[in-house]
N, C-alpha and C positions, 0 to 999 in steps of 0.2 A: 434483478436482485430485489428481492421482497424488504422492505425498509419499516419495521415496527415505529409507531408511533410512540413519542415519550412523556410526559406532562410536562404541561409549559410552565417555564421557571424564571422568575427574576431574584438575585438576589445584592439587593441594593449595597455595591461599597466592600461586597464580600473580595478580602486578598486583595484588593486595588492599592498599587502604589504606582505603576509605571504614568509616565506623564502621556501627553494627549498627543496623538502622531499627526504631525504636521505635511506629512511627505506628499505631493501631490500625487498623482495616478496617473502609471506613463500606458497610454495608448499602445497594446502591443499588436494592433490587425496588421503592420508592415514589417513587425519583424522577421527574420527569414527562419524556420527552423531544421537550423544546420548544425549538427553538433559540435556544442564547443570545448572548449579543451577542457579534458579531466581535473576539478578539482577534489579535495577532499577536507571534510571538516575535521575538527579536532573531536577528539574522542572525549568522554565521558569520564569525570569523575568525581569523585566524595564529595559534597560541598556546592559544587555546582548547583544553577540553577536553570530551569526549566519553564517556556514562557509556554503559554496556556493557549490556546487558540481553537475556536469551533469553524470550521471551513464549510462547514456543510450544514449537518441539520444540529435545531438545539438537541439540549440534554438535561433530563429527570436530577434532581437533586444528589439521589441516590449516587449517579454516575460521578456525578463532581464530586464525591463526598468518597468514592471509590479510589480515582485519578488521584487526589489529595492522598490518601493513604500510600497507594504504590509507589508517588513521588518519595515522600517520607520514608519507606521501606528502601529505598536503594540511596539512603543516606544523600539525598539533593534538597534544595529548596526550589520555589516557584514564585511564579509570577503569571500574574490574569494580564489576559489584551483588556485593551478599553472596552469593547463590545462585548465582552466575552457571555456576557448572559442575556443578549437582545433576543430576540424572538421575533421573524417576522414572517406567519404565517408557517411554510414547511422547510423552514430555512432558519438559520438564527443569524440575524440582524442584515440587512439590507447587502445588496454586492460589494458596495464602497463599505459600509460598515467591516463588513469579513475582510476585503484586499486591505483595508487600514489596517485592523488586527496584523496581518501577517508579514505588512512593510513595519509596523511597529517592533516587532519583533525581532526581523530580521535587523534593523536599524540600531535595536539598544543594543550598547556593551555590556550590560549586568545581564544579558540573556546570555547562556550560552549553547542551549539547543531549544527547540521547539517540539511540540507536544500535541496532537490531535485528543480532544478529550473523546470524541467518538468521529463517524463515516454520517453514515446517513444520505443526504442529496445537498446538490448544492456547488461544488468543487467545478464544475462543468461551467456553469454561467459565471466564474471571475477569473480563469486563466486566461485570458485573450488581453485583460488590463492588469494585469501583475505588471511590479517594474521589472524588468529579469536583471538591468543593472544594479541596482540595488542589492537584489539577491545576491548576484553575481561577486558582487563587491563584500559581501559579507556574509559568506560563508558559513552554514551552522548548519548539525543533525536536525533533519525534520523528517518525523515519523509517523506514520499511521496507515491504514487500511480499509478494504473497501471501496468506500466515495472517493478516500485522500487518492485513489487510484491516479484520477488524471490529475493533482496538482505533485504530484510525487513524479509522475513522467515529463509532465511540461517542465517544471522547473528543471529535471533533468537535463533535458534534451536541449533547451535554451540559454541554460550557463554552463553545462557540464558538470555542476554539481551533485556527488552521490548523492542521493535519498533512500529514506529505507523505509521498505514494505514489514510494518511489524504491529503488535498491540496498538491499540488504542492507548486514550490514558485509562479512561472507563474500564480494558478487559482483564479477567481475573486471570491475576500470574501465577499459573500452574508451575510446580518444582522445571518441566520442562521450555517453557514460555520462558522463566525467569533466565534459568541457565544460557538460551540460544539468546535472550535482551544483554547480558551481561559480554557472553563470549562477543557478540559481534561489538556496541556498544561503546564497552567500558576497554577496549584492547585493541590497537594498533599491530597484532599480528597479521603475518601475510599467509597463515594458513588454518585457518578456522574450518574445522570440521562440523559440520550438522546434520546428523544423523536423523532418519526418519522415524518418528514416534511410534511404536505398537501397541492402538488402544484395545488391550484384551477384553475390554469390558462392553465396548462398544458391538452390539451386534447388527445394526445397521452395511448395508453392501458397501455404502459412499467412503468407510472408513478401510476397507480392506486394498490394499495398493497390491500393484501389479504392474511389469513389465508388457504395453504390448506391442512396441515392437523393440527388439534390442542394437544394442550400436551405442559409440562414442559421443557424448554432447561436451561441449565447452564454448565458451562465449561469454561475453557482456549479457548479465542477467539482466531482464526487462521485462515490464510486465503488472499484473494485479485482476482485478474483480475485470471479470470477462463481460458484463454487463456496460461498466465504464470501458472498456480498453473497445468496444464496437460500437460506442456512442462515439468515440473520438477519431473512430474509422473513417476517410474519405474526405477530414477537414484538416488544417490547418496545422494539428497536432495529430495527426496520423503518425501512427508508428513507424519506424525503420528496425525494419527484425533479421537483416542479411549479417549473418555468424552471427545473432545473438542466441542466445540461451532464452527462450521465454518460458515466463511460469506465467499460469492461468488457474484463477479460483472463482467459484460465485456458490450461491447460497438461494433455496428456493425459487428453482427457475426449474419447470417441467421441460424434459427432454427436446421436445419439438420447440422451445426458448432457445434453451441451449445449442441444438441443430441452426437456428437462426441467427444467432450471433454470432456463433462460428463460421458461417455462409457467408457474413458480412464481411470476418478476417481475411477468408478466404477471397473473394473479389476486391477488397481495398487496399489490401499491405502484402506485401512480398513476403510472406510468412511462409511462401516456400523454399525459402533462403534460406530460414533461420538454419541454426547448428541442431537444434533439439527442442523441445518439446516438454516441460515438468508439468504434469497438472495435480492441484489440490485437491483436497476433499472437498467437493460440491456436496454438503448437506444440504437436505431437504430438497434433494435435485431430482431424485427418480421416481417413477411413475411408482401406483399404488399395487401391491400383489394382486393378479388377477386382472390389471387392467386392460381392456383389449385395445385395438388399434393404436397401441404406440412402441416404440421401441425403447430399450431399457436405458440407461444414462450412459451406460460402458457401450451397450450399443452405436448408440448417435456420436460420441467421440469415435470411434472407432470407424464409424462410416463418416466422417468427416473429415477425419484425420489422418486417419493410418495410410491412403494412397497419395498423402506427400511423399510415405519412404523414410520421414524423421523417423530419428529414435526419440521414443515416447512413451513416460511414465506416467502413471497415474496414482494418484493416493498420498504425495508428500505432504510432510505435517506446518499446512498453511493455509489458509481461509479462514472462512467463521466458525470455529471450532474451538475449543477451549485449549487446544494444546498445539500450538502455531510458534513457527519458529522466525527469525527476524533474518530478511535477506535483503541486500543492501544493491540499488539499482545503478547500472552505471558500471561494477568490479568484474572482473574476469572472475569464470569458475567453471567446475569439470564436475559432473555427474556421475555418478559409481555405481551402476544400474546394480552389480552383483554385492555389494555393499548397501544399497538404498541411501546413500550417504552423498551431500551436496559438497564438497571443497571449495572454498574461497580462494583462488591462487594468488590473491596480492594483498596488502593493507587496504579496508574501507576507510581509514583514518587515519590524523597525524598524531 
């Protein structure tokens, strides 16, 4: 996953009211990762406030000033981590800096969900020292995409609590981004429909979805940026994908990347367990027209993929794309290959 650079920003005092997290930093190299019992956070609504957190790489002023808008537009307020605007080097603010932000967060009662203002890098080198009891003990919406990949599955997998693969705060809420934020979100239904986006305008291959192989999926959704979910392969936070449902997205990665990280699925996690198979729109993933010696994007899925036998789609509306829908890790859901339509079968929230 090709990760644009942003210009470095401090902005001294900006939105700071939360006090200074004290909590120390629990050592997680001997936790076991076993999955723990299903929790589920409270849902979203008017008024609510939303704590700010950069997990990964900083963010251009622009983005905060974006985030801030969005926030305001869905009728919430906010709240900045203490670090929120450090910078250090292709990161924003030191490991302990970020894992403080995110115990901070989770820890205050005036928070009541959590907010990735963008992805970037970084998420990878502070999951091993999160507290997960802490987490565990205080339960909250935490969202984003990308990088948020492996702290959205670790937290998962280490307290049982959902997390949801969705917007940044940074990304522009298109009529259908907003809709699929709200429907999952803001509602404690146990049957949320999300339908696959049709962008007519886009004339790009990456956008056009297609069945290729057909068959039933259902399962505990898991999953995110294929670049993170084969970094996390073969360690400690290795995936467990027996009956899950996984979805898989990544963004400027040529074919023979792509062929390679999926290679790595494939030899490190039982992914040919899983129930099924979703994949997103890999933009900026396929070779150039006319390129010789490689194979095409749908090719290399397809030689890598399709002789598990899953049923397997491709082109659902989730990656780096402007029009991404919000899917929550952790809930049962059934795939409607002749519908292109995801079902939620139970409540993401209370």
């Amino acid at each position: 996953m090709k990760r644009k650079s942003f210009n470095k920003m401090i902005i001294a005092g900006a939105g700071l009211g939360a006090v200074s997290c004290s909590i120390p930093l629990k050592v997680g190299a001997g936790d076991k990762y076993d999955k723990a019992k299903k929790i589920k956070p409270k849902k979203l609504k008017k008024g609510d406030t939303i704590g700010l957190i950069a997990p990964g790489s900083a963010f251009s002023k622009d983005a905060y000033n974006r985030t801030i808008k969005n926030i305001k537009s869905l009728g919430l307020k906010y709240k900045n981590a203490n670090n929120l605007f450090k910078d250090y080097g292709f990161v924003a603010g030191t490991d302990k800096e970020r894992i403080d932000d995110i115990h901070q967060m989770f820890s205050d009662n005036t928070v009541d969900a959590i907010w990735c203002v963008r992805g970037g890098y970084g998420t990878t080198r502070i999951i091993e020292n999160l507290d997960y009891n802490l987490i565990r003990s205080n339960p909250k919406i935490i969202i984003g995409y990308s990088d948020i990949t492996a702290l959205l599955n670790a937290i998962n997998a280490k307290t049982g609590l959902v997390t949801f693969h969705g917007p940044v705060g940074a990304t522009e809420l298109t009529p259908y981004t907003l809709d699929n934020f709200k429907k999952v979100l803001f509602s404690n239904s146990a049957s949320v429909k999300i339908p696959v986006f049709y962008n007519v305008e886009e004339e790009n291959g990456a956008f056009v979805s297609s069945v290729i192989v057909d068959g039933n999926m259902r399962g505990e959704l898991i999953g995110g940026n294929l670049s993170l979910l084969s970094a996390m392969s073969g360690t400690k936070f290795n995936l467990h994908l027996k009956d899950k449902l996984l979805f898989i997205e990544d963004v400027g990665e040529k074919p023979y990347r792509i062929d390679r990280m999926l290679t790595q699925l494939l030899f490190s996690t039982d992914i040919s367990k899983a129930s099924g198979i979703i994949l997103g729109v890999f933009k900026d993933c396929d070779v150039d027209p006319g390129t010789d010696g490689s194979l095409t994007l749908l090719e290399t899925i397809k030689d890598r993929l399709e002789p598990l036998g899953l049923p397997l789609f491709y082109g659902f509306s989730f990656g780096h794309i402007k029009d991404m829908c919000t899917l929550p890790i952790g809930i049962e859901a059934k795939f409607d290959m002749s519908k292109k339509e995801l079902v939620l079968l139970e409540n993401s929230l209370t």
